[in-house]
ZABADREN-509554 format. One record per residue (C-alpha): x, y, z; residue in three letters. Coordinates in steps of 0.5 Angstrom, whole numbers, plus 500, padded with zeros to 3 digits. Last residue first. Example, Ala and Ser with C-alpha at 12.3 -4.5 7.8 and 13.67 -1.06 7.14 Angstrom:
<pts>
527498514ser525491516ala
</pts>
This chain:
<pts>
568846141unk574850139unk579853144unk578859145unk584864144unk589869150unk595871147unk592873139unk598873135unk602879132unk604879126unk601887124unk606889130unk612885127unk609889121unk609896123unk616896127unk617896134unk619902137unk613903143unk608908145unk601905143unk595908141unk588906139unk583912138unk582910130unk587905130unk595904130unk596911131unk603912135unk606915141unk613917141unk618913143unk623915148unk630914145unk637910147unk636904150unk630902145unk633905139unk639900140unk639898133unk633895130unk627893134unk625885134unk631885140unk626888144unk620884144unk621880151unk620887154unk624887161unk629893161unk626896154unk619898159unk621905160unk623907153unk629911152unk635911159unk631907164unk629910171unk633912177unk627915182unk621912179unk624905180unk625900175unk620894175unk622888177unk626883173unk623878168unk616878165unk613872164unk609870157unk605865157unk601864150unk594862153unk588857151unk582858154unk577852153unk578850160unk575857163unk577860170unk582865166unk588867170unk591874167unk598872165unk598872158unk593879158unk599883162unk605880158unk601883152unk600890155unk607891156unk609889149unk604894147unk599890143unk597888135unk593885138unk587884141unk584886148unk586893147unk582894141unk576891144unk577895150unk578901147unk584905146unk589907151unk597903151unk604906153unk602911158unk607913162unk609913171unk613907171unk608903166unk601904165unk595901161unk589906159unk582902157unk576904154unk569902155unk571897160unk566894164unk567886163unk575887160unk576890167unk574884171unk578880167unk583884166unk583885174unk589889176unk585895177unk583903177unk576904174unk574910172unk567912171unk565918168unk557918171unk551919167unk547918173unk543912171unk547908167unk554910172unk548907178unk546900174unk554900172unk556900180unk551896181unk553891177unk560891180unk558891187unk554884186unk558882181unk564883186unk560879192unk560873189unk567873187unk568874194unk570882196unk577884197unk578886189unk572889189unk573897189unk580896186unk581904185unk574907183unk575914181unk568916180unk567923175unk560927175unk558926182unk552928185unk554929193unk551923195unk555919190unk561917194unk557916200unk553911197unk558908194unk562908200unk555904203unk555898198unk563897199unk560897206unk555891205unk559888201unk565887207unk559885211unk555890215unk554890224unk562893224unk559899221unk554901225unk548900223unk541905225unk542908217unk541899216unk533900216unk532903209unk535897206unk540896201unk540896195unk545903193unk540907190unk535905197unk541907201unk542913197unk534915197unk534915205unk541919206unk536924201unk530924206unk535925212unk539931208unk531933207unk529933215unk536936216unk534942213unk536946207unk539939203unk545939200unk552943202unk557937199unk560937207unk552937210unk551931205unk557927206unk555928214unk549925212unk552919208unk556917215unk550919219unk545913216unk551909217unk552910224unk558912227unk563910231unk566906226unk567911221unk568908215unk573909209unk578903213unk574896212unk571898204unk577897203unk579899196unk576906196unk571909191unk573916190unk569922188unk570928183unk564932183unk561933190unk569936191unk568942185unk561943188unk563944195unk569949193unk576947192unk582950197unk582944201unk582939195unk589943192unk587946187unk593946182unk591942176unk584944177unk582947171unk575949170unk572948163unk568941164unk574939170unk581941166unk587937168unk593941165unk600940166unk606941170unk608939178unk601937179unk598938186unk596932191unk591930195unk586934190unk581928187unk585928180unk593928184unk590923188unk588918182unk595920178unk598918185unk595911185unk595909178unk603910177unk606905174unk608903182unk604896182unk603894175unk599897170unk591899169unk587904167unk579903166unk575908163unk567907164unk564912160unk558915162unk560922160unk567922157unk574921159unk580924156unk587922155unk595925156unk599923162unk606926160unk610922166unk607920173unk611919178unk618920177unk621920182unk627926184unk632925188unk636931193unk643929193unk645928201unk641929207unk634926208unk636922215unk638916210unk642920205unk639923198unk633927200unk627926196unk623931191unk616928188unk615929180unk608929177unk607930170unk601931167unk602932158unk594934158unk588931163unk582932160unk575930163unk568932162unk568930155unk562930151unk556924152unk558916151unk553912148unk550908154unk549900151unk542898153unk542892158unk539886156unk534883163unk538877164unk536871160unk535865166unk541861166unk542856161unk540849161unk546842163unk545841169unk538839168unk537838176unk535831178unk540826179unk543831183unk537833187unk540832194unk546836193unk554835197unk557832190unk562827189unk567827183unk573822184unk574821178unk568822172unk561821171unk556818176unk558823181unk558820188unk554823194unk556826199unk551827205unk546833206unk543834214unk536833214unk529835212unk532843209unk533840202unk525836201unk520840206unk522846202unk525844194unk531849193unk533849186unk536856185unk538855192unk540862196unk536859202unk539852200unk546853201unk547849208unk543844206unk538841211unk537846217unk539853215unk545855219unk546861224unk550859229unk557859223unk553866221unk549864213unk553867206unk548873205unk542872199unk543872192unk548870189unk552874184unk549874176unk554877171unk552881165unk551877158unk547883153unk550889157unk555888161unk558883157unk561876160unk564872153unk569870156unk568869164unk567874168unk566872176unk559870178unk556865174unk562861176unk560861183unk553860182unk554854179unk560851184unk553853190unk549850185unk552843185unk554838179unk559841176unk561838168unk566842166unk569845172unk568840176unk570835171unk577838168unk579840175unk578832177unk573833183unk570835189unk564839191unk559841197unk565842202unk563844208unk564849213unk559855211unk561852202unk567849200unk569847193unk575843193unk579842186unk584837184unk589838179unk591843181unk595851179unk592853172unk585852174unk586854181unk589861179unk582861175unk578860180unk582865184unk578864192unk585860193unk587855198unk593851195unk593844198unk601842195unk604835194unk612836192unk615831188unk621836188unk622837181unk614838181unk612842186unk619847183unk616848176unk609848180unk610853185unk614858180unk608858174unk604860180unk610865182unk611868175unk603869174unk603872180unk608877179unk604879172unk598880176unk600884182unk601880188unk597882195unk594875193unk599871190unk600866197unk592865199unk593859204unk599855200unk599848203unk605844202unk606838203unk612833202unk617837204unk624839201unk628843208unk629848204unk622848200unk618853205unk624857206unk624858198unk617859198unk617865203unk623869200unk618867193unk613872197unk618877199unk621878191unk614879189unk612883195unk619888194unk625886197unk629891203unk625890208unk626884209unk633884210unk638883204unk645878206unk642873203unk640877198unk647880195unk649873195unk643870191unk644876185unk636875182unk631871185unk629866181unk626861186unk631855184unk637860185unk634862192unk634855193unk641854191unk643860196unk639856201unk643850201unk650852200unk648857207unk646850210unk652846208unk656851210unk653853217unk652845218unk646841218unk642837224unk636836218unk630840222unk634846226unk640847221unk636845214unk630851216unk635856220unk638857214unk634860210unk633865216unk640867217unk640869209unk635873210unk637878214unk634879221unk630884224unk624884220unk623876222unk619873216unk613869216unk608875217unk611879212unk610874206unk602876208unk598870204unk601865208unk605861206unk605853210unk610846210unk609840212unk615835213unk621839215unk617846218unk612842221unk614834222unk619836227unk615840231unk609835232unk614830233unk615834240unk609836242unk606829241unk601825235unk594824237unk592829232unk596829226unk593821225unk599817222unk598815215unk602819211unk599824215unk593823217unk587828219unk582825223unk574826224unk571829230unk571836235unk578838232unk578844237unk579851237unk579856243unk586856245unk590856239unk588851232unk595850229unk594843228unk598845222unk592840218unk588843222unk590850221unk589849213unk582847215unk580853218unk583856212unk578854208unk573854213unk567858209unk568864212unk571868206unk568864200unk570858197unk576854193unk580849196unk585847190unk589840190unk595838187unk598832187unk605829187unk604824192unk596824193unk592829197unk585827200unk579831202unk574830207unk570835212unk564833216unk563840219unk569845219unk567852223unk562849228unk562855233unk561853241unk557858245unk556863251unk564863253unk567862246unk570856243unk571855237unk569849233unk572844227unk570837225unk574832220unk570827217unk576823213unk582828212unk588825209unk594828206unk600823203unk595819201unk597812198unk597809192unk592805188unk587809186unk580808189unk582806195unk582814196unk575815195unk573809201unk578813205unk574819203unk568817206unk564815201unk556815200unk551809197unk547809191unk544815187unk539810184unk536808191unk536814195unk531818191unk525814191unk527811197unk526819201unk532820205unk534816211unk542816209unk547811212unk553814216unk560814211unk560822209unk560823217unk554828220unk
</pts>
């Protein structure tokens, strides 16, 4: 249904709300003209039985310099219609009514030739995976330079001037070493901006970013965001950034774009929408996602309820309106919803029926208060750990043997229902610290002491069922933990068989049951096959799996970061409901602060193998910090326009573990360095120092630079 056509809705309602618009209609409300048009844009894919709509009735416009941010769940279109706007839809997909104009000219009735010559040079595209852009056989440079020579006619010379000044631009560090550099051969961080700079060479007037930082860490993200928008602007670039990162879009557009199972249910200036949102899907979104001021106990999160609706299988009426709050039956599911314009604010427009009538403005419902859980004894220690990898010098493993430093000197402890949270960079060493605890791999020196048992040396093959029930893991991505020819029901069983639980198979069938039933989901899914269960539905079933044997300590590593928001509260508070209830140690490995000052009770931060910061979350998330930590909190994006943050980008990448710095770990990119005397940094690894009870950091600074510090992350007064 087009925004413009008339709305047969009950008279009482339609007449004060007015008429709707098209997003032409809500373009000539300014003055200049759209560089990116979408009016009424419809996309289906084409299978033998059925058509899929997976785009119904889409309008955005992006303006000369503006950014607009596309927000919504996995399957809700966004990039659909990033792929529309490429007209890179493949054999099945068909733009099946409305337009999309580019600088006025409708992409779609335009030939194979002025197609080519608008993409690449006119439109530009980064795709999450900076690797599916880049050819692995082929240096750098050559591929920068194939932009001006292919779409502006440019020599060798002047197309090698121009991509070394784009790589400057980018800030990468030796551009002629870079140039010559195969893909391979960078880090992600570095890979990503490889991909920007491309997608700048040829100087385009849009560029869409579909999802470009996720597989990034935090403080490389933060660099890259605040690179996309220095360069946007010297460029006079417009950008369509797609984003499930609330807080990423806050910090990045100017606009934003919330799309629901095709739709977009609402649009608008960031401050209105995220202010003064004016639909219950916006609503639920934030609701779901750990804003200041979230606490597990007295404020958790509330996720969605229900399951995001099948492309064949919406609800008649509005999309949203099985998981509505405010559903009316005979009302929101009577005809298709239109946009309707909010009365407030610049180009803000709502896809909701009952607007005018909600009280926006009331609280959620008080959740249940959660008790604060004490934490009990200690059930983990781990002492002066160290874990060293051995590697062969030359190409084939020949030459000098090399050792990397994975772990340095790991000393803490955890508690008895504590959620311990560790986090760091990619390469700090969360992830071997991880296999070492779980048995994967061996220590080279050090204690970790279970209770009273030490299993620093035990690999897991050699660890009895109780030993292994005890330590468990929630793994990242649900997608590859699971069996996909067998049963759910049966993937739990096998866990139990393996933990030696149950004397029959009629008990370990009763207690699959039970964990089903612990991990909320229903009884009847021990049939299901993996590929029958959404990406939450999975998570729900490697918890299950993890708890089935009685698990003391769960190293959950990045257990939500490839759910939708929605669905990470769902999951996470789950996981605190079962840590309450089974008195499990908890740590969780993330790169998440956000999600991580929410359930933390206490929080260690890694650097290059060493712990430069632990002590609670409280104290962790005020200063005085560690300078590593502090750079960590400037660049968590948080979805809240009353946070007011001091930036702190990092610069170079991390040291390898196998070629370390000389004195402290973090001296090559700390901005706090030249505040230590003499050149102690290079020279000598700090110790570790009390600031607090229980809160300690490894670092040189003085005392009173410490006590001066300034709180990074502050709420703005109301």
């Amino acid at each position: 249904m087009s925004d413009a056509a008339p709305f047969s809705g009950p008279a009482s309602f339609a007449a004060p709300l007015g008429t709707m618009e098209s997003a032409a209609a809500l373009v000539g409300r300014t003055n200049a003209q759209p560089i990116l048009e979408i009016d009424d844009l419809s996309i289906s894919f084409f299978t033998r039985t059925r058509e899929i709509p997976a785009v119904m009735s889409f309008s955005c416009s992006v303006m000369p310099g503006e950014a607009v941010g596309l927000v919504g769940e996995s399957g809700c279109g966004k990039s659909t219609v990033a792929l529309g706007v490429m007209q890179d839809l493949g054999v099945n997909g068909r733009v099946t009514g409305g337009s999309i104009r580019f600088k006025g000219r409708d992409l779609a009735k335009m030939t194979p030739k002025e197609l080519r010559e608008i993409r690449g040079s006119e439109i530009a595209m980064i795709y999450q995976e900076p690797m599916a852009s880049l050819n692995p056989a082929m240096p750098i440079g050559r591929q920068l330079m194939e932009v001006p020579m292919i779409h502006q006619g440019a020599s060798r010379e002047e197309a090698r001037t121009r991509a070394l000044e784009v790589v400057r631009d980018v800030k990468l560090p030796d551009p002629e070493r870079i140039l010559d550099a195969y893909p391979h051969q960078l880090s992600g961080g570095q890979q990503q901006r490889i991909v920007i700079a491309m997608a700048l060479m040829s100087r385009p007037s849009l560029l869409i970013l579909d999802e470009p930082t996720t597989a990034l860490d935090v403080t490389v993200e933060a660099a890259v965001v605040q690179l996309v928008k220095d360069l946007g602007r010297k460029y006079g670039t417009s950008m369509l950034f797609i984003s499930h990162n609330l807080g990423l879009v806050l910090e990045t557009c100017d606009r934003i774009c919330v799309m629901y199972s095709g739709e977009a249910v609402e649009r608008g200036r960031i401050e209105d929408v995220f202010d003064e949102m004016r639909h219950p899907y916006t609503q639920a979104l934030f609701r779901s996602i750990p804003l200041p001021g979230a606490d597990k106990n007295s404020r958790p999160l509330k996720s969605i309820p229900g399951n995001f609706p099948l492309p064949h299988e919406r609800p008649p009426g509005c999309n949203f309106g099985p998981r509505c709050d405010y559903f009316q039956k005979g009302r929101c599911d009577a005809q298709a919803i239109p946009m309707f314009p909010v009365e407030a604010g610049d180009r803000h427009d709502s896809r909701c029926l009952r607007l005018r009538e909600i009280d926006w403005d009331t609280p959620p419902a008080a959740a249940v208060v959660k008790e604060r859980a004490e934490p009990g004894r200690v059930v983990l220690r781990m002492d002066d750990l160290r874990k060293y990898y051995s590697v062969g010098g030359g190409a084939f493993g020949g030459g000098n043997t090399k050792v990397v430093k994975a772990n340095e000197t790991l000393t803490f402890e955890a508690r008895e229902g504590e959620t311990l949270a560790i986090v760091g960079e990619s390469g700090c060493g969360k992830s071997t610290f991880a296999k070492v605890l779980m048995g994967l791999e061996t220590a080279t020196s050090g204690n970790i002491m279970l209770f009273d048992e030490n299993i620093q040396n035990t690999p897991i093959e050699k660890r009895n069922a109780d030993t292994v029930s005890s330590v468990q893991m929630v793994f990242q991505n649900p997608f590859d933990t699971l069996n996909p020819s067998m049963t759910v029901g049966r993937q739990i069983i096998r866990a139990l068989e393996v933990f030696q639980i149950g004397a029959s198979d009629a008990e370990r069938r009763d207690r699959m049951l039970q964990l089903l039933d612990l991990v909320k989901l229903p009884r009847a899914f021990a049939d299901r096959m993996p590929r029958q269960l959404s990406g939450g539905q999975k998570q729900r079933v490697g918890i299950a799996r993890a708890f089935a044997g009685g698990a003391k300590v769960v190293i959950a590593d990045e257990p939500v970061s490839a759910l939708d928001v929605s669905v990470q509260a769902a999951v996470t508070e789950l996981l605190m409901d079962i840590q309450r209830k089974e008195r499990t140690t908890l740590l969780f490995i993330s790169h998440d602060l956000s999600i991580v000052r929410y359930l933390s009770d206490r929080v260690m931060v890694m650097y290059l193998g060493h712990v430069v910061e632990i002590g609670t979350t409280d104290q962790v998330f005020a200063p005085p910090y560690h300078p590593y930590t502090e750079a960590l909190l400037s660049a968590v994006p948080i979805a809240d326009t009353r946070v007011q943050k001091t930036h702190i980008v990092l610069e170079g990448e991390i040291p390898s573990a196998m070629n370390p710095p000389p004195g402290c770990p973090f001296q090559t990119r700390c901005p706090r360095k030249a505040q230590v005397p003499g050149t102690l940094c290079e020279t000598e690894v700090p110790p570790m120092r009390e600031l607090g009870p229980g809160h300690q950091v490894k670092c040189h600074l003085p005392d009173d630079v410490l006590r001066s510090m300034e709180p990074v992350i502050r709420i703005a007064a109301e």
